[in-house]
py3Dmol code that shows the C-alpha trace and the ligand (Angstrom):
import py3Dmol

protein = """\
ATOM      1  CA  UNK A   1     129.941-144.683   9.047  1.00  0.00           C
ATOM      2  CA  UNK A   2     133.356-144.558   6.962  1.00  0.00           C
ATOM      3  CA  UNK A   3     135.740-147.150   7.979  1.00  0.00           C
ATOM      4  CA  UNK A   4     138.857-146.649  10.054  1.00  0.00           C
ATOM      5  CA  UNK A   5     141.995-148.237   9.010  1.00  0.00           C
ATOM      6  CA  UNK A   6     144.280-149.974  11.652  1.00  0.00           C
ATOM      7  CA  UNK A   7     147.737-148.194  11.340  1.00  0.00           C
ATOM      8  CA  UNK A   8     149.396-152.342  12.664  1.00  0.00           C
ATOM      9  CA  UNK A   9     151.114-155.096  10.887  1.00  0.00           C
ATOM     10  CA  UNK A  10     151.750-157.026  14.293  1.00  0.00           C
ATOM     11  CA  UNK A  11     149.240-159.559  12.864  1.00  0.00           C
ATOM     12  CA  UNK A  12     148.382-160.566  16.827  1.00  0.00           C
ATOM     13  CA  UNK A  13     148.174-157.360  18.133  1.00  0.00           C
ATOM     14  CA  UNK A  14     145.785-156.538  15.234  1.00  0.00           C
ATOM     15  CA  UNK A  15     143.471-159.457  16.118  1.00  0.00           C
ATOM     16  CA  UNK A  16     142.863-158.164  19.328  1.00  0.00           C
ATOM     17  CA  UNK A  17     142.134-154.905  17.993  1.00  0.00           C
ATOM     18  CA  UNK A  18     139.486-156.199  16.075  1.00  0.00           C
ATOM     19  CA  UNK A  19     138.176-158.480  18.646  1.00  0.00           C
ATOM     20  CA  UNK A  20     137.947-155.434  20.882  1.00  0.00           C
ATOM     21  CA  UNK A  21     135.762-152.828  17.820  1.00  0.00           C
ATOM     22  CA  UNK A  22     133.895-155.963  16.602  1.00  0.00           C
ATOM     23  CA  UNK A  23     131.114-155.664  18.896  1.00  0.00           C
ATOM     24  CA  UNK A  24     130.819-151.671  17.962  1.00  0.00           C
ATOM     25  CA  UNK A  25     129.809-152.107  14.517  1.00  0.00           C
ATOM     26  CA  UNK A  26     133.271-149.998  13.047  1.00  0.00           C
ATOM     27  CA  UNK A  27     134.437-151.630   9.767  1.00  0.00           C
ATOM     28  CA  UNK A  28     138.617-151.535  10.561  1.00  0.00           C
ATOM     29  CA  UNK A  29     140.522-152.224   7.233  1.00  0.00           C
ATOM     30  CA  UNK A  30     144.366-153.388   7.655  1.00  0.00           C
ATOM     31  CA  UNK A  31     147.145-150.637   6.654  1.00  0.00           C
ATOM     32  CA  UNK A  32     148.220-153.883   5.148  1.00  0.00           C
ATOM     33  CA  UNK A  33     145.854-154.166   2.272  1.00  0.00           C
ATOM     34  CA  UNK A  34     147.309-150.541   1.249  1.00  0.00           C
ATOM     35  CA  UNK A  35     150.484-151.091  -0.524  1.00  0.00           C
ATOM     36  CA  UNK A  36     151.143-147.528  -0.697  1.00  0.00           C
ATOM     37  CA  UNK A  37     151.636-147.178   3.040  1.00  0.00           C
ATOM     38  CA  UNK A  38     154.679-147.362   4.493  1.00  0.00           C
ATOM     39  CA  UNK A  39     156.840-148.644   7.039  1.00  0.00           C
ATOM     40  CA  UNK A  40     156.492-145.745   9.607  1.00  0.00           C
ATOM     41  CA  UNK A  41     159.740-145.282  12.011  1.00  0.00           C
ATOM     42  CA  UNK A  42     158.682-145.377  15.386  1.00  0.00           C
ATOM     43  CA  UNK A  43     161.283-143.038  16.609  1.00  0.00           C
ATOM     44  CA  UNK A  44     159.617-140.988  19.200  1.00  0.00           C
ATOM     45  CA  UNK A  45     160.694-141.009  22.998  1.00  0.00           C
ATOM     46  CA  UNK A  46     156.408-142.165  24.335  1.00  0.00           C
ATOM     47  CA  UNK A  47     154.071-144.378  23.547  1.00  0.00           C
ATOM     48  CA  UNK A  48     151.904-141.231  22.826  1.00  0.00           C
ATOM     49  CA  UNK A  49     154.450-139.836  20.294  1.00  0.00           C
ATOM     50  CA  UNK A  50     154.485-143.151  18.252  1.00  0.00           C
ATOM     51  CA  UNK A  51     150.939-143.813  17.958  1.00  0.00           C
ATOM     52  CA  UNK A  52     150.403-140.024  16.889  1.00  0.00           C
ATOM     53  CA  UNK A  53     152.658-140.391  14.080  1.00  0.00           C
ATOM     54  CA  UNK A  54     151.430-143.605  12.985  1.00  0.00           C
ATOM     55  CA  UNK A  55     148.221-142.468  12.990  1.00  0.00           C
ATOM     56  CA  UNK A  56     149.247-139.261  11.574  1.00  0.00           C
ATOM     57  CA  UNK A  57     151.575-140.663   8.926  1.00  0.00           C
ATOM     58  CA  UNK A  58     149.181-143.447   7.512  1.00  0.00           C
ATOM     59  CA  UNK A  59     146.127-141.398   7.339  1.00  0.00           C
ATOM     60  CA  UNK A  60     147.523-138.734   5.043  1.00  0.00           C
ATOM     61  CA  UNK A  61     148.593-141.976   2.804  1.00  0.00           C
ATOM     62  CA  UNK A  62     145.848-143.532   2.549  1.00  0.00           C
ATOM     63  CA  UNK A  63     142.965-140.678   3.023  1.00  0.00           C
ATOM     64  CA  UNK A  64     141.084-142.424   5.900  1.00  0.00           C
ATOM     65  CA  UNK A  65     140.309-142.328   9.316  1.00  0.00           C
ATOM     66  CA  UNK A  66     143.310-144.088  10.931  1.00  0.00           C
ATOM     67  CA  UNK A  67     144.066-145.509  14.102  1.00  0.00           C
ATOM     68  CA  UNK A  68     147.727-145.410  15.689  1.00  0.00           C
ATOM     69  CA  UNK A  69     148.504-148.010  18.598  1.00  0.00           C
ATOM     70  CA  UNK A  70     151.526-148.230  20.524  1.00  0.00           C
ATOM     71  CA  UNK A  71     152.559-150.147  23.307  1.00  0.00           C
ATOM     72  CA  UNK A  72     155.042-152.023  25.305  1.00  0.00           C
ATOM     73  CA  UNK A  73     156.140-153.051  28.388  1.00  0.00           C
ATOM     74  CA  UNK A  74     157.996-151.105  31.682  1.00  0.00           C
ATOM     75  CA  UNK A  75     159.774-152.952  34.195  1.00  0.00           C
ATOM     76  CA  UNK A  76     159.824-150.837  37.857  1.00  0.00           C
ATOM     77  CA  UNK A  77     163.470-152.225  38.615  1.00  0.00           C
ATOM     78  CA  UNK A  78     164.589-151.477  35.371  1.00  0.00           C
ATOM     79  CA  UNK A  79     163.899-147.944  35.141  1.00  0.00           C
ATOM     80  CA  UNK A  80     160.637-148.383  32.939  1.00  0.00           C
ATOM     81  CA  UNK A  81     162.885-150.551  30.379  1.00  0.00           C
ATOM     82  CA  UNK A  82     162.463-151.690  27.859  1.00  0.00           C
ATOM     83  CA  UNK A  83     159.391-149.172  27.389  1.00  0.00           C
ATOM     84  CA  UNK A  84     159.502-147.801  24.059  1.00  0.00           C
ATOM     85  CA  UNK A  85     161.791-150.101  23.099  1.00  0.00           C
ATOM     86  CA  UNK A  86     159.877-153.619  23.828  1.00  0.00           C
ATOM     87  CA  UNK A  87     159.543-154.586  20.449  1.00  0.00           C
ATOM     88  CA  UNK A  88     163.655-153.963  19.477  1.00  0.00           C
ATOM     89  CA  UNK A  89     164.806-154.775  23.125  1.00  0.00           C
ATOM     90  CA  UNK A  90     167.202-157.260  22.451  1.00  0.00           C
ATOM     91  CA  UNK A  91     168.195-155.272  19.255  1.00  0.00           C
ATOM     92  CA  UNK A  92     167.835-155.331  15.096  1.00  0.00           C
ATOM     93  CA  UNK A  93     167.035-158.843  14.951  1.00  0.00           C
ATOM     94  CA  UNK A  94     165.044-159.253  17.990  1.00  0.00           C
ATOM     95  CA  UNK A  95     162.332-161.993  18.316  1.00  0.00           C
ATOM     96  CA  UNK A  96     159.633-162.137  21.554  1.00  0.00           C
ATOM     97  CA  UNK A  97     162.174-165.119  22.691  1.00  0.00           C
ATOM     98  CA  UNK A  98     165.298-163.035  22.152  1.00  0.00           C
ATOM     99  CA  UNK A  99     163.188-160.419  24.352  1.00  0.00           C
ATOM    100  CA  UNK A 100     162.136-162.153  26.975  1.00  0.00           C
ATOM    101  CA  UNK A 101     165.320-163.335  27.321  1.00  0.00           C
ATOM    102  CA  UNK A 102     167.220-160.472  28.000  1.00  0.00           C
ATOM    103  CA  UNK A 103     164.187-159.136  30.160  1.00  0.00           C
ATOM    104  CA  UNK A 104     164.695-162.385  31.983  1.00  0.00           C
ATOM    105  CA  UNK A 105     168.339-161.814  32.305  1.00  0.00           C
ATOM    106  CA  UNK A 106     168.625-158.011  33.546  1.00  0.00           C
ATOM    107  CA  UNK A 107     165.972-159.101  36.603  1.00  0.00           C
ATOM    108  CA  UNK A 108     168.251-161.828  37.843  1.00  0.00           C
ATOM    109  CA  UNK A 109     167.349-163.538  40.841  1.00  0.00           C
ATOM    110  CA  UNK A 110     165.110-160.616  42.248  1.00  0.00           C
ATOM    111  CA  UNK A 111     162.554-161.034  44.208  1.00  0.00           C
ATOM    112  CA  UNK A 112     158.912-161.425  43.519  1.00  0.00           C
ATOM    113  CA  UNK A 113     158.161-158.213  45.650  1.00  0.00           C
ATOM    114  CA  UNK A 114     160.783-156.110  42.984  1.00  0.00           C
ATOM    115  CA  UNK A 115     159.540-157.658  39.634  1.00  0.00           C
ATOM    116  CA  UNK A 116     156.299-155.001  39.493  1.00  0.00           C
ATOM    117  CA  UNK A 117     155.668-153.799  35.806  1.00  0.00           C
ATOM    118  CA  UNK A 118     152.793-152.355  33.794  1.00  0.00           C
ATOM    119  CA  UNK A 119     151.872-152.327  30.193  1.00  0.00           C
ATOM    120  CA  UNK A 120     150.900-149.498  28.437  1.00  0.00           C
ATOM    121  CA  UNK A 121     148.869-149.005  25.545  1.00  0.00           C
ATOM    122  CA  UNK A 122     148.822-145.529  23.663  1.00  0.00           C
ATOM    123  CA  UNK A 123     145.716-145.199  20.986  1.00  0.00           C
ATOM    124  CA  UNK A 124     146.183-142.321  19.098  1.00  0.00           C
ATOM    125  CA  UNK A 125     142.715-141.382  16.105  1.00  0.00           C
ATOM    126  CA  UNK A 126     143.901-139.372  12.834  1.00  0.00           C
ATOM    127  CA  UNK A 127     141.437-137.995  10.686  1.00  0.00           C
ATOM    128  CA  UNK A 128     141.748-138.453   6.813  1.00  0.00           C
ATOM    129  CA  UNK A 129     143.368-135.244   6.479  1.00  0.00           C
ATOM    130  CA  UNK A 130     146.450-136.533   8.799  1.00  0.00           C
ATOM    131  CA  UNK A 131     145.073-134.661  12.248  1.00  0.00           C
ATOM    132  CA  UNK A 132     144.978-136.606  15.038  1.00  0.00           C
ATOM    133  CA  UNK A 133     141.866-136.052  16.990  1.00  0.00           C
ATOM    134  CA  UNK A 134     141.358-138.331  19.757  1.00  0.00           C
ATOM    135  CA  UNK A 135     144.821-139.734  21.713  1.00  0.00           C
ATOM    136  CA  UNK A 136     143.991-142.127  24.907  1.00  0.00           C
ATOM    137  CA  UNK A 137     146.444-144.067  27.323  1.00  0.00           C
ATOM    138  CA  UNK A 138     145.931-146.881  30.009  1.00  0.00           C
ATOM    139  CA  UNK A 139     147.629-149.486  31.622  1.00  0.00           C
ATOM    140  CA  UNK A 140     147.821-152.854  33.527  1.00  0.00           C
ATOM    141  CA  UNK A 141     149.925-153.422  36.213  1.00  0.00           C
ATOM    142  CA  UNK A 142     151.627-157.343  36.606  1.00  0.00           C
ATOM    143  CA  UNK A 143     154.362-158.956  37.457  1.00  0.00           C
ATOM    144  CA  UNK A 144     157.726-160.634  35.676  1.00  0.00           C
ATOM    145  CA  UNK A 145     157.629-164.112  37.154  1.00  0.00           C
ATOM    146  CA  UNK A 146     161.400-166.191  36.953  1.00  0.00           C
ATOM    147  CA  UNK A 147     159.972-168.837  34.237  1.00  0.00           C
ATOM    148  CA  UNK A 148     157.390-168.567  31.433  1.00  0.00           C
ATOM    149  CA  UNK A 149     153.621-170.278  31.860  1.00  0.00           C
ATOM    150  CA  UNK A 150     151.260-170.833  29.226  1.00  0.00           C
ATOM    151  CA  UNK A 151     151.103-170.192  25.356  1.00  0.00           C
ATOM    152  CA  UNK A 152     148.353-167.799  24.592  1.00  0.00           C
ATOM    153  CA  UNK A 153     149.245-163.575  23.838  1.00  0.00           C
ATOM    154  CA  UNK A 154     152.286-162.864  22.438  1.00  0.00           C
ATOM    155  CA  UNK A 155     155.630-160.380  23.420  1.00  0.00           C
ATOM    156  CA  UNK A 156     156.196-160.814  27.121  1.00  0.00           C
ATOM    157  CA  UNK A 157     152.890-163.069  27.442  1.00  0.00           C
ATOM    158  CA  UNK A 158     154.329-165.771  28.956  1.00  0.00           C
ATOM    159  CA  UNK A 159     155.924-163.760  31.850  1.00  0.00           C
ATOM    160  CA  UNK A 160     153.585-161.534  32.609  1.00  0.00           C
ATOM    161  CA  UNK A 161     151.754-162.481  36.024  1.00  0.00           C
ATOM    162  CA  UNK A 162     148.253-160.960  36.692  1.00  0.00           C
ATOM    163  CA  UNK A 163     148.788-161.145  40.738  1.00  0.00           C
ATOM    164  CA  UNK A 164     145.711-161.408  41.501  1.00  0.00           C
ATOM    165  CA  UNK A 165     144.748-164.034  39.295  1.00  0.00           C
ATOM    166  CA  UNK A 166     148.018-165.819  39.489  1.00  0.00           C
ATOM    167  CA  UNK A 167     148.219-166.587  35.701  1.00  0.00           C
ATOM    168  CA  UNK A 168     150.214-165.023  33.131  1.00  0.00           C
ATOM    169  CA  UNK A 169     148.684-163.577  30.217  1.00  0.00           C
ATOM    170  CA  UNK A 170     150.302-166.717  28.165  1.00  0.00           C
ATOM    171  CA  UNK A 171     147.801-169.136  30.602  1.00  0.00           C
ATOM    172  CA  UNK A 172     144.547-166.684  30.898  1.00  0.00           C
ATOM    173  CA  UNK A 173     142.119-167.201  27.980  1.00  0.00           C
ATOM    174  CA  UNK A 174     142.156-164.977  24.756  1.00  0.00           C
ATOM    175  CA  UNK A 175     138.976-163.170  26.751  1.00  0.00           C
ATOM    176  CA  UNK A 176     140.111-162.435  29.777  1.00  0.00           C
ATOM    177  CA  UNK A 177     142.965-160.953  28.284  1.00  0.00           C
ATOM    178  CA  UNK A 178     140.581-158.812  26.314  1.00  0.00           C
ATOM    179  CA  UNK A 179     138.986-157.654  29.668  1.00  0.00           C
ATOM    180  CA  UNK A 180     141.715-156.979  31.378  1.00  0.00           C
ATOM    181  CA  UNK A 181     144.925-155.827  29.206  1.00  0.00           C
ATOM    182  CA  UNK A 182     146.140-152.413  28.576  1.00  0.00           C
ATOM    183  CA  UNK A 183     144.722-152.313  25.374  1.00  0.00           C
ATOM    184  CA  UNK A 184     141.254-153.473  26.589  1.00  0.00           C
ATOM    185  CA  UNK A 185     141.615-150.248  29.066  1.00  0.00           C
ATOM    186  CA  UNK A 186     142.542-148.065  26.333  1.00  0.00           C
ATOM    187  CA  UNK A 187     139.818-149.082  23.777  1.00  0.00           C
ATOM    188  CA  UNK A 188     136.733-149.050  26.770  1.00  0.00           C
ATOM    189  CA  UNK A 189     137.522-145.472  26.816  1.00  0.00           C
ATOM    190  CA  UNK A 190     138.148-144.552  23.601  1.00  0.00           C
ATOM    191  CA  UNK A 191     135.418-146.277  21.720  1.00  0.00           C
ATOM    192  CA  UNK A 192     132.027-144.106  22.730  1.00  0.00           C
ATOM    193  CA  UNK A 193     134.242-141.387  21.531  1.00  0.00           C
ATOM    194  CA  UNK A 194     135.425-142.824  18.397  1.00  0.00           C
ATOM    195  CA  UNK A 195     131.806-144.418  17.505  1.00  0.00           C
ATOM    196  CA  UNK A 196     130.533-140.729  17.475  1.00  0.00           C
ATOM    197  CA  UNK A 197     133.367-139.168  15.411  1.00  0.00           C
ATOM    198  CA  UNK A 198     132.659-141.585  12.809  1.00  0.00           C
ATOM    199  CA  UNK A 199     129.097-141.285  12.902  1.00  0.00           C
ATOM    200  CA  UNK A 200     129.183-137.320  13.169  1.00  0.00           C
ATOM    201  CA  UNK A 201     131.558-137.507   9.545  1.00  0.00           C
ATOM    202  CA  UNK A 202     129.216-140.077   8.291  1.00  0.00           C
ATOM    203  CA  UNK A 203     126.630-137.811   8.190  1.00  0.00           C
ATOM    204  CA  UNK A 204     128.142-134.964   7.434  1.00  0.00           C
ATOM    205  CA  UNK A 205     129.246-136.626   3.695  1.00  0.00           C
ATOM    206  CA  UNK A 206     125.679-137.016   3.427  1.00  0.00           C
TER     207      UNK A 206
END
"""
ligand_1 = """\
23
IMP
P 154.815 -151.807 18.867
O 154.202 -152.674 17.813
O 155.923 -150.968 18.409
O 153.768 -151.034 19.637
O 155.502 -152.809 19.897
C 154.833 -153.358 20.945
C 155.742 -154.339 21.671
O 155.455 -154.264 23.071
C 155.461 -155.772 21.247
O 156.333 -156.209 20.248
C 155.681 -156.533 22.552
O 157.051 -156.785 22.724
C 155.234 -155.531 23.614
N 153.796 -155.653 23.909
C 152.821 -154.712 23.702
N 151.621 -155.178 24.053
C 151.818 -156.435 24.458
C 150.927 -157.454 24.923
O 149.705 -157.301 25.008
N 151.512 -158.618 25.244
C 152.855 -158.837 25.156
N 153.713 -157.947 24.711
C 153.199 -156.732 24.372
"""
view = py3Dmol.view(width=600, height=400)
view.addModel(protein, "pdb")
view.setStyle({"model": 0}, {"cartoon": {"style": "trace"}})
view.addModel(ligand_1, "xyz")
view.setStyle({"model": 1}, {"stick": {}})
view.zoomTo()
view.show()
């Protein structure tokens, strides 16, 4: 099979990429180790838009099978804020504290019953000739709790409350979290698919 290249320099977001394909025998190489790719401005209006262009975009500059993620985080009392934004929320120099802060500071003192919010994961597939072939979304529904709990994840980790397991993705392990996230969701259903595309060009080089 020819090896997919992971269109991510978030270096945790990556990991759990990885963590998620290991088991399914892909070989993912880092747009990283390409020094010809680069930076690709995520300047669409969905999560879906993004990933297609980073998939898109890096594929046609460095000839492989590329895979686009995008994802973030959207807050029912604040409209689906930050959403597309969640990386640049609290602007040009933001930093997951600087983030969560604001986040924390636009809920207030609401209640627990109106901090509801879901992360969504966009995976968008490119083929080596820039096309993207395979696009998948899913989410995970939580809650924004007042204070932050636990130090595993990363982004809004720390303040986002699994209800039903009453933990934050900051306190569950690094596996549960790979169970149950957005991304886990996304990648269960796109990997059968993506397993066979591979395999199918594999052989057809052949
Ligand atoms: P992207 O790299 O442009 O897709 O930005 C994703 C942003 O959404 C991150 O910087 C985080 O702020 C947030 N985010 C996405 N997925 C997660 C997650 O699993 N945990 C915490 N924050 C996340």
């Amino acid at each position: 099979m020819p090896p997919i290249v992971l269109a991510s320099r978030n270096r945790k977001k990556s990991a759990e990429i990885q963590a998620l394909l290991g088991p399914h025998a892909v070989q993912v190489l880092s747009v990283a180790d390409f020094p010809q790719a680069t930076e690709v401005d995520e300047d669409g209006d969905t999560f879906a838009a993004n990933a297609a262009k980073k998939a898109s975009q890096i594929a046609l500059q460095v000839g492989h099978w590329t895979i686009g993620e995008d994802s973030g985080l959207r807050v029912d009392a604040l409209g689906g804020a930050p959403g597309v934004y969640s990386a640049r929320y609290s602007g040009p120099d933001a930093t997951d504290e600087r983030n969560n802060a604001k986040l924390i500071g636009e809920l207030g003192n609401r209640p627990a019953a109106e901090r509801g919010a879901e992360y969504v994961c966009h995976v968008a597939v490119a083929n080596p000739q820039g096309k993207v072939v395979l696009s998948v979304e899913a989410t995970c529904r939580g809650r924004i709790t007042t204070l932050p709990r636990g130090t595993n994840g990363f982004g809004y980790d720390p303040y986002f409350e699994i209800p039903e397991y009453h933990h934050t993705f900051g306190e569950l392990s690094p596996l549960v979290k790979q169970v149950l996230s957005h991304r886990a969701r996304a990648f269960r259903r796109l990997i059968p698919q993506l397993v066979q595309l591979l395999h199918d060009s594999g052989s057809a080089e052949l």
